[in-house]
C-alpha positions, 0 to 999 in steps of 0.5 A: 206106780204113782198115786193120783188123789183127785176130790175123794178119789185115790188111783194108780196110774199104770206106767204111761198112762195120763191122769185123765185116761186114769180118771176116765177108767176110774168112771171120775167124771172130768170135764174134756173134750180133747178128742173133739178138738177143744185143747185145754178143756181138761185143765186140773190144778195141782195142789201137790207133787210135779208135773211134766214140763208139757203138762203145761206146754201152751198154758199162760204164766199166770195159769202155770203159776196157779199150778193148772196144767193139762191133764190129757198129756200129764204122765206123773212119775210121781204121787200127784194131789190134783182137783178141778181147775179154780177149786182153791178160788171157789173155796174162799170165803169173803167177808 
């Protein structure tokens, strides 16, 4: 079973199961509203480890390439470091 790091979180994700329905039966508070029709509300970021391919099925090349991807459809088949979508940006200093 895969390993799920989000924030100060680390699950297991049974077989199949998505990051998002992971973290929701954790009682992680992740922003989404997939099944209210609002698509890509559940955006994550991945810091480590792949995603599938339609994890970021729709996303732009500029999204993909910041590593966000759609955690309502993301079936790991491997450990995975995820956090909020902009997290990296919102931890840089300036001067």
């Amino acid at each position: 079973m895969p390993d799920l790091k989000f924030e100060d979180a680390v699950l297991n994700l049974a077989p199949g199961q998505t990051v998002l329905a992971a973290l929701e039966a954790a009682g992680v508070p992740v922003e989404s509203s997939c099944r209210a029709g609002a698509c890509q509300t559940c955006v994550l970021q991945l810091n480590e480890g792949e995603v599938p391919a339609i994890a970021q099925a729709g996303l732009s090349a500029a999204a993909k390439a910041q590593g966000l991807f759609m955690s309502c459809v993301c079936t790991p088949e491997g450990p995975l470091t995820v956090a909020p979508a902009g997290a990296a940006r919102s931890r840089v200093e300036a001067e």
